[in-house]
PAGU-92060 format. One record per residue: x, y, z of N, C-alpha, C, CB in turn. Coordinates in steps of 0.2 Angstrom, whole numbers, plus 2048, in hexadecimal, padded with zeros to 3 digits. Glycine has a CB too. Layout:
# residues N
XYZXYZXYZXYZ...
//
This chain:
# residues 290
1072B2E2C10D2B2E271122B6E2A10B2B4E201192B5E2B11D2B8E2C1242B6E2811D2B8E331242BFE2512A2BFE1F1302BDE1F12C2C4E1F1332B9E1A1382B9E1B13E2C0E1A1382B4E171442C0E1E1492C4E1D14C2C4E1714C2C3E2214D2CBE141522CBE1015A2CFE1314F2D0E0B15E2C8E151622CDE1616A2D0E121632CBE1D1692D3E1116E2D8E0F1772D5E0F16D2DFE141782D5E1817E2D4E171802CAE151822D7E1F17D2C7E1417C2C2E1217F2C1E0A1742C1E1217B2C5E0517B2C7DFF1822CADFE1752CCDFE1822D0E021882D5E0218F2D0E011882D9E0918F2C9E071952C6E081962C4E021952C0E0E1912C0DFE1932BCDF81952C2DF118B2B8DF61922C9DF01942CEDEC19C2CCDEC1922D5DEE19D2CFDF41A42CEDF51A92CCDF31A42CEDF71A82C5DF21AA2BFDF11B02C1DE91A32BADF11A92C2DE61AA2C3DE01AE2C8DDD1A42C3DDF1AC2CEDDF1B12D3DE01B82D3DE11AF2D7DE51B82CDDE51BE2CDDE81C42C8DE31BC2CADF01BE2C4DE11C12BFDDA1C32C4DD51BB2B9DD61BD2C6DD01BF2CCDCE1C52D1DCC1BD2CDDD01C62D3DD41CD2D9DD51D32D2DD31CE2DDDE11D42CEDD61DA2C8DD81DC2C6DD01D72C0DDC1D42C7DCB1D72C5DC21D92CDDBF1CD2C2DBB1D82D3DC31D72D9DBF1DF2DBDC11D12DFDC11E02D9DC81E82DBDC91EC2D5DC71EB2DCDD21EC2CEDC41F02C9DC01EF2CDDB81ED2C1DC01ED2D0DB71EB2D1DB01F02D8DAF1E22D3DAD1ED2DDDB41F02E4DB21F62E5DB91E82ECDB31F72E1DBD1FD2E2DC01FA2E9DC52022E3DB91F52E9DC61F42EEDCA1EB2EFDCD1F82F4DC61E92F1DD41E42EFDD81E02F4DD51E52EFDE01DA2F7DD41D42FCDD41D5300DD91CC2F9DD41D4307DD81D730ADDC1D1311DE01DD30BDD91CE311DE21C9314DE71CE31BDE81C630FDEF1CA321DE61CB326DED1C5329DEE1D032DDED1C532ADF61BF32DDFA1C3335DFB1BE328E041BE33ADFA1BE343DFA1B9342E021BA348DF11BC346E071B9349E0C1BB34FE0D1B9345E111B6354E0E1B435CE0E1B535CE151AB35EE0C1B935EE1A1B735DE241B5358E261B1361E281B5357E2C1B4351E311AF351E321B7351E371AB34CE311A334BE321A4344E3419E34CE2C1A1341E3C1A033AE3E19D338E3B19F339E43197338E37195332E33198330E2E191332E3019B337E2A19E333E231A4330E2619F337E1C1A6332E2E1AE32DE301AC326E301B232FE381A5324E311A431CE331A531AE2B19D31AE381A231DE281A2319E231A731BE1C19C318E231AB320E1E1B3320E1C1B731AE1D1B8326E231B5317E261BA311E281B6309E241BA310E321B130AE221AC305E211AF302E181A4309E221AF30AE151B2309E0E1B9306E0E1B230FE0C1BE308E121C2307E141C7300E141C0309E181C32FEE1A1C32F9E1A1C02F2E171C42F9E1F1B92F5E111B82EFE0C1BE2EFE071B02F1E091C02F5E061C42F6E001C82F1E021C82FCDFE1CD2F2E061D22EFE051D02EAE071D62F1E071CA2E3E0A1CB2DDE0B1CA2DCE041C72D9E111C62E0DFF1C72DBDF81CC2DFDF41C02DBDF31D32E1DF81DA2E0DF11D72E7DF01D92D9DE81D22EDDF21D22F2DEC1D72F8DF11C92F4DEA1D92FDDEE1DF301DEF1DA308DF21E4301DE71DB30ADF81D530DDFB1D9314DFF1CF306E011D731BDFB1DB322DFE1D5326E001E0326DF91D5328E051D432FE061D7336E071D2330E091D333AE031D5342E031D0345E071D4345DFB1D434AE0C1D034FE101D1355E0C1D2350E161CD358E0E1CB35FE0C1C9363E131C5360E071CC369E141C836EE181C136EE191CA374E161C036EE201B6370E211B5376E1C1B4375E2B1B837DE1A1B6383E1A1BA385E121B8387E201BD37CE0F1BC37EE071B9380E041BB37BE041BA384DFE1B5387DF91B4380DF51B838EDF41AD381DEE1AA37BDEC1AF37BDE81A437CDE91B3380DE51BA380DDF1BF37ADE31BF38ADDF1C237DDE91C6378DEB1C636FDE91C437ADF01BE36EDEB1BC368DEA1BC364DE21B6369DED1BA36BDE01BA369DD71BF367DD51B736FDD11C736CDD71CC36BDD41CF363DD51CF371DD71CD363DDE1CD35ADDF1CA356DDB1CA357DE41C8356DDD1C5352DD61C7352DD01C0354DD41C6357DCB1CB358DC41D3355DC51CC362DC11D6355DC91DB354DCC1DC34ADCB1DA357DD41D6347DCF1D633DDCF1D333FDC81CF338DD61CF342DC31CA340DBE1D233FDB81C2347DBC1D7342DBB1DC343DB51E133CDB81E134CDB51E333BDBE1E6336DC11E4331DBD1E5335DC81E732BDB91E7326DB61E7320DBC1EB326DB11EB321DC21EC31CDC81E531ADCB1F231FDCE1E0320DC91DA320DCE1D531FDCA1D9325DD21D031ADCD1CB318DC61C2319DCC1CE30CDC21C431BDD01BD31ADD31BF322DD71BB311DD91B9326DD71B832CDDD1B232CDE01B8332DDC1B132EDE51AD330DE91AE335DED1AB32BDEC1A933BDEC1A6340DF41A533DDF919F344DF51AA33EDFE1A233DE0619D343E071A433DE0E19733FE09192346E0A192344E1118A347E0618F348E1618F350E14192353E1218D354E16192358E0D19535FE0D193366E0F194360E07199367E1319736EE16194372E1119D372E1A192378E1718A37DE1118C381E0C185384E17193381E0B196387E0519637FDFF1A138DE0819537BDFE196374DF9190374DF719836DDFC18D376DF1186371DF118836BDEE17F374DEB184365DF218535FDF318235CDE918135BDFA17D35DDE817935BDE217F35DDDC17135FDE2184362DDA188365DD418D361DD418A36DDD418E35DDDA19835ADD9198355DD519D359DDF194352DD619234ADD219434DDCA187347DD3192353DC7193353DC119C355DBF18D357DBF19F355DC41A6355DC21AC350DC31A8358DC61A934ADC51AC346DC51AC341DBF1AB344DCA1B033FDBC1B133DDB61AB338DB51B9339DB51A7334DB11A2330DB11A6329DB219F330DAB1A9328DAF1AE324DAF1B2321DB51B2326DAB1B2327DBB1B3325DC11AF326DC51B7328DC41A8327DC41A2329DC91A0321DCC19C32DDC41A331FDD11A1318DD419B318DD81A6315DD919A320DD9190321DDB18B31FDD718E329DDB190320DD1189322DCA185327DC918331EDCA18732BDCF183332DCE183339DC9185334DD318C337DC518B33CDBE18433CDBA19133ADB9181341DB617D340DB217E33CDAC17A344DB1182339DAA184335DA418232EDA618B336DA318332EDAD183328DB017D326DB1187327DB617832CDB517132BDB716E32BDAD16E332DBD17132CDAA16D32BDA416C326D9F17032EDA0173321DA117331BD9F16F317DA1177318DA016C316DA6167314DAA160314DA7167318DB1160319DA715B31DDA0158317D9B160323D9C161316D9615F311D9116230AD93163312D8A16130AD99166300D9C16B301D991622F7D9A16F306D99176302D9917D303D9F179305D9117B304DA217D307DA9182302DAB176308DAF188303DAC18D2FCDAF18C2FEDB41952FADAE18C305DB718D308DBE185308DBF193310DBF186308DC517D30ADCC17D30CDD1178304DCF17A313DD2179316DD917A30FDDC17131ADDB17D30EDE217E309DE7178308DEB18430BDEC17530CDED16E30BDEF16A307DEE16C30FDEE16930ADE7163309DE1166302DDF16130FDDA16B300DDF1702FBDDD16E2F6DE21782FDDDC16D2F6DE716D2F1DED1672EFDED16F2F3DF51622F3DED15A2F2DED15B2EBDE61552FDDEA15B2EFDE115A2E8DDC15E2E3DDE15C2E9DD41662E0DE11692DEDE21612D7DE81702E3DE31602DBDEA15C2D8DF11552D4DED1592E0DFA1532D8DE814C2D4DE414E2CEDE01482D8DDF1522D1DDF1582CBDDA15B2C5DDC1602CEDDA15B2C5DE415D2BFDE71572BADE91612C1DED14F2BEDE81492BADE814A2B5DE41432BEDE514B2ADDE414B2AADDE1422A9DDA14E2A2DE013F2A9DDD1362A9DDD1352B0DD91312A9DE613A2B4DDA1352BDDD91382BBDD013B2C9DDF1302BFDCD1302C0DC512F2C7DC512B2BADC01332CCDC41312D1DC512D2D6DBE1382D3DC612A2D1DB81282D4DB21212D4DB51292D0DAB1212DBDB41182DCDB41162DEDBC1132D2DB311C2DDDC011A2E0DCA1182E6DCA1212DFDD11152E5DCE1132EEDD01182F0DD81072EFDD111C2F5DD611E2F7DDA11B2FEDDB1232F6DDA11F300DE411E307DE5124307DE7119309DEB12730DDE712E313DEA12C316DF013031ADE412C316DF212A31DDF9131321DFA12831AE03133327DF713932CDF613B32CDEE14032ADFB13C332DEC13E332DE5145338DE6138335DE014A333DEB14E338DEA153337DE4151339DF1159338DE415E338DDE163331DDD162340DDF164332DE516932ADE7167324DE616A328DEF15F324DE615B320DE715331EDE415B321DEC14E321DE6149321DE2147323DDA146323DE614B326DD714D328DD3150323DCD15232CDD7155320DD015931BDCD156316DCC15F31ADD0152314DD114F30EDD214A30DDCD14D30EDD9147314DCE140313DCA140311DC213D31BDCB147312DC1149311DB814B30BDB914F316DB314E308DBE151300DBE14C2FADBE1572FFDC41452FFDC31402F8DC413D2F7DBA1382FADCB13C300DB913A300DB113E2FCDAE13A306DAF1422FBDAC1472F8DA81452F0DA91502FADAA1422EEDAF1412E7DB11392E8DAD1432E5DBC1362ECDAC1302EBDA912C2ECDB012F2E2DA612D2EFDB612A2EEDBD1252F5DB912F2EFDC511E2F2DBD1192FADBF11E2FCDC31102F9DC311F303DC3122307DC911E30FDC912A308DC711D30EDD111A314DD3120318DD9111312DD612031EDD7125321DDC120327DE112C326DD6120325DE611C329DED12332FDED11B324DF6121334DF212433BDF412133DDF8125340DF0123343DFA121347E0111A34CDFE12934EE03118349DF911134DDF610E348DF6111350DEF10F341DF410833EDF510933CDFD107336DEF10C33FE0310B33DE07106343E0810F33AE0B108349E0810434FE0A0FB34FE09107355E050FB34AE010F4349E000F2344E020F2349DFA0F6340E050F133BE0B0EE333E070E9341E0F0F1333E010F332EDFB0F832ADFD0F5330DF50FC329E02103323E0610131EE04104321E0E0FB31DE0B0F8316E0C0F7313E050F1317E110F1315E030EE312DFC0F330FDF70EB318DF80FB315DF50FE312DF010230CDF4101318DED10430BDFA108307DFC1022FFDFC10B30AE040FD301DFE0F92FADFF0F92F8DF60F02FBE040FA2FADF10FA2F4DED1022F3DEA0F42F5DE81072F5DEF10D2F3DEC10F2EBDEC1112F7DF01102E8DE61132E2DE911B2E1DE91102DDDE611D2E6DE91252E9DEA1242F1DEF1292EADE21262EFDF31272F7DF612D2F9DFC11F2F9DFA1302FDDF6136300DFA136309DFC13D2FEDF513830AE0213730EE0213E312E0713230DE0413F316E0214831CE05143321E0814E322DFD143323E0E13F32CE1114532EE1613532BE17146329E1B14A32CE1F14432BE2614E334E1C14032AE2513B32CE2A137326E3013432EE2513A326E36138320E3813031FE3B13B320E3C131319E37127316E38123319E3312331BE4012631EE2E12231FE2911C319E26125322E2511D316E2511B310E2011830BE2612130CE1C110309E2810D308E2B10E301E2910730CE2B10E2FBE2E10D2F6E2E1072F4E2A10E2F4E331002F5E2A0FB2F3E2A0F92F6E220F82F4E2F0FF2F9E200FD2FCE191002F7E15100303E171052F1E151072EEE121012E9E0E10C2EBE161042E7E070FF2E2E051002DDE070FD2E1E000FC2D7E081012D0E071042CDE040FF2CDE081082CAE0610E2C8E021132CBDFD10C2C5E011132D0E021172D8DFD11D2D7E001142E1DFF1212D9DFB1292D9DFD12C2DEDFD12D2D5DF912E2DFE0412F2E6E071372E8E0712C2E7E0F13B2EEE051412EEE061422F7E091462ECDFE1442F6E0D1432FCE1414B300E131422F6E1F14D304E0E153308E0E15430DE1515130DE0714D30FE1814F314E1D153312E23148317E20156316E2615A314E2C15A318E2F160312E2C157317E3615531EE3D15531CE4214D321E3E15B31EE4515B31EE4B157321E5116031EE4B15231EE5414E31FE5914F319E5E147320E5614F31EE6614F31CE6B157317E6B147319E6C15C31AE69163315E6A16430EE64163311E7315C30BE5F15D309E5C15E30BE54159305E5E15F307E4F15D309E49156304E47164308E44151308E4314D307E4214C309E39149309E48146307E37146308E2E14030CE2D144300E2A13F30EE29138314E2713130EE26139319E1E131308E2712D302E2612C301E2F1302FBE21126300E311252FDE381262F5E3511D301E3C12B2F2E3712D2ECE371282E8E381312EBE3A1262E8E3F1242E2E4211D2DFE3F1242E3E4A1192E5E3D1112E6E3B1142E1E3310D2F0E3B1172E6E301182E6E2911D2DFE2711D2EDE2611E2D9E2C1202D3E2A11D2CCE2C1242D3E2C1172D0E2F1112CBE2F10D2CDE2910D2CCE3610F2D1E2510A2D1E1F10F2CEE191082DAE1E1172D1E1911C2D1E1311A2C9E121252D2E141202C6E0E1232C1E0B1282C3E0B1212BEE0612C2C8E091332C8E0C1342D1E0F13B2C6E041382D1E111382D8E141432D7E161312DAE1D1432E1E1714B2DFE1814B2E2E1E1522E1E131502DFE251512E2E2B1532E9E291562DFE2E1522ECE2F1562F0E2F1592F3E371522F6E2A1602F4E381672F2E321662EAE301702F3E3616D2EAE2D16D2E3E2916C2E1E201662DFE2B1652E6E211622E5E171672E8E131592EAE151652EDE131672F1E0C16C2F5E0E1612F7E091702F7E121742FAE1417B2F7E131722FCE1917B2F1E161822EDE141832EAE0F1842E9E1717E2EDE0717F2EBE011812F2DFF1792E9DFD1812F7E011822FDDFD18A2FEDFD17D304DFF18F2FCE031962FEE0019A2F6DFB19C2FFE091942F1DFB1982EDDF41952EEDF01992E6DF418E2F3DEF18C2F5DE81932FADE51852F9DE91932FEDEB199302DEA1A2300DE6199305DF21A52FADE91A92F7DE71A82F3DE11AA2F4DED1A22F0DE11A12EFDDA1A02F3DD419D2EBDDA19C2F9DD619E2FFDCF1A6300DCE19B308DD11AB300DD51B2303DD41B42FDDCC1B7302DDD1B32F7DCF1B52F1DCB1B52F3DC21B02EADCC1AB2F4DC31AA2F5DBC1AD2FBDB81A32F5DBB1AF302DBF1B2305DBB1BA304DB51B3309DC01BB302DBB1C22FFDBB1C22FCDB31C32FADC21BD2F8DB01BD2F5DAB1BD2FADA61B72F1DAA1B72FEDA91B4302DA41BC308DA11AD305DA91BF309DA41C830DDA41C9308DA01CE30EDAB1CB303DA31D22FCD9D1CE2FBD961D42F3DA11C62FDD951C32FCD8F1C22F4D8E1C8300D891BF2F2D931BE2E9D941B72E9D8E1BB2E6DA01B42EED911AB2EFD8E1AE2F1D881A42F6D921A72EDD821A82F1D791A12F2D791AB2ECD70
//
């Protein structure tokens, strides 16, 4: 048996699409495009690639796309005041941080300053709360792309599955773990403790969903997969000049039924998860939702 691919930018093209219809009825109606601003703390070459990446999705769907720099050696004030600054702007309906943040910023407190209403992360706690009771218009982008990719299963009946998580972090495993719940999914979340106790293997082999955010290449052993498990691979590690996923591919798609490349999978769903929170913000301002 060899898996079928989930791939991502596939999916991502058709979001798009849509988004793009979307923006074309929201600027006939209101006379004016959704409007994104990106906050960058100093010059950091990753978040520049994908500065230009945002960038240039914004604007092929009509959406109105600014950046704000800030000094490397801003204080956290500085940044807050930016912020309070777009959360008052009525022109601006979507913000986002780039991370990283230099070391005087803690990255985890800024999320809670930006207006809920503008949080196109979902990262405010108002937002992660909604999630809580399903009522969430906005979704970590992440955790948003992951269900977006099970979603596209026509065969997958997700009542009653037993999934695994491997990472509970905040972007991701976290968010997820209440969105599979809301679907009725068994959900088990792994961490850096059940790996310590040497419990990995065991919980992954009876996953029949297993996704896994670590960051860690090769973590996830081909041979631990179950069969006909459907594998969505968040990590992205570049080793030896390639990118590679925290799943050892090649072993773990002679076992899946679907699995997602990596690059390809999950990664070129997360800036139109992103463009589609801007949208729903954007509703969520003009009071579309009762």
């Amino acid at each position: 048996m060899s898996a079928r691919l989930l791939e991502g930018k596939l999916l991502a093209a058709d979001i798009k699409a849509g988004i793009k219809s979307g923006v074309e009825s929201l600027r006939a109606r209101y006379n004016v495009s959704p409007k994104l601003v990106s906050i960058q703390v100093g010059e950091n070459p990753a978040s520049a690639v994908y500065i230009r990446s945002q960038k240039k999705n914004a604007e092929g769907l009509g959406i109105e796309y600014r950046l704000e720099r800030l000094d490397e050696g801003s204080p956290r004030q500085a940044l807050i005041e930016a912020i309070d600054k777009l959360n008052k702007d009525r022109t601006v309906n979507g913000i986002m941080v780039q991370m990283p943040l230099p070391p005087q910023i803690e990255a985890g407190f800024i999320s809670r300053y930006i207006s809920p209403l503008k949080d196109i992360e979902a990262m405010h706690p108002q937002n992660m709360g909604e999630i809580v009771f399903g009522n969430a218009k906005v979704l970590p982008c992440t955790a948003a792309a992951c269900m977006e990719l099970l979603n596209s299963i026509d065969s997958l009946d997700l009542y009653g599955k037993e999934a695994v998580i491997v990472g509970h972090s905040e972007i991701v495993g976290k968010p997820l773990a209440l969105l599979l719940l809301n679907k009725f999914v068994t959900t088990t979340v792994c961490h850096i403790a059940t790996g310590e106790r040497g419990s990995l293997p065991e919980f992954v082999k009876k996953a029949e969903i297993l996704i896994v955010a670590v960051g860690r290449a090769g973590l996830i052993k081909g041979e631990w997969i179950k069969e006909g498990a459907i594998v969505i691979d968040v990590g992205i590690n570049r080793v030896d000049g390639r990118l590679i996923g925290d799943v050892e591919f090649e072993k773990a798609q002679e076992r899946a039924s679907y699995i997602t490349p990596v690059p390809g999978g999950v990664g070129p769903l997360t800036v139109a998860m992103l463009m589609k929170n801007l949208v729903e913000a954007f509703k969520l301002q003009q009071q579309l939702y009762t």
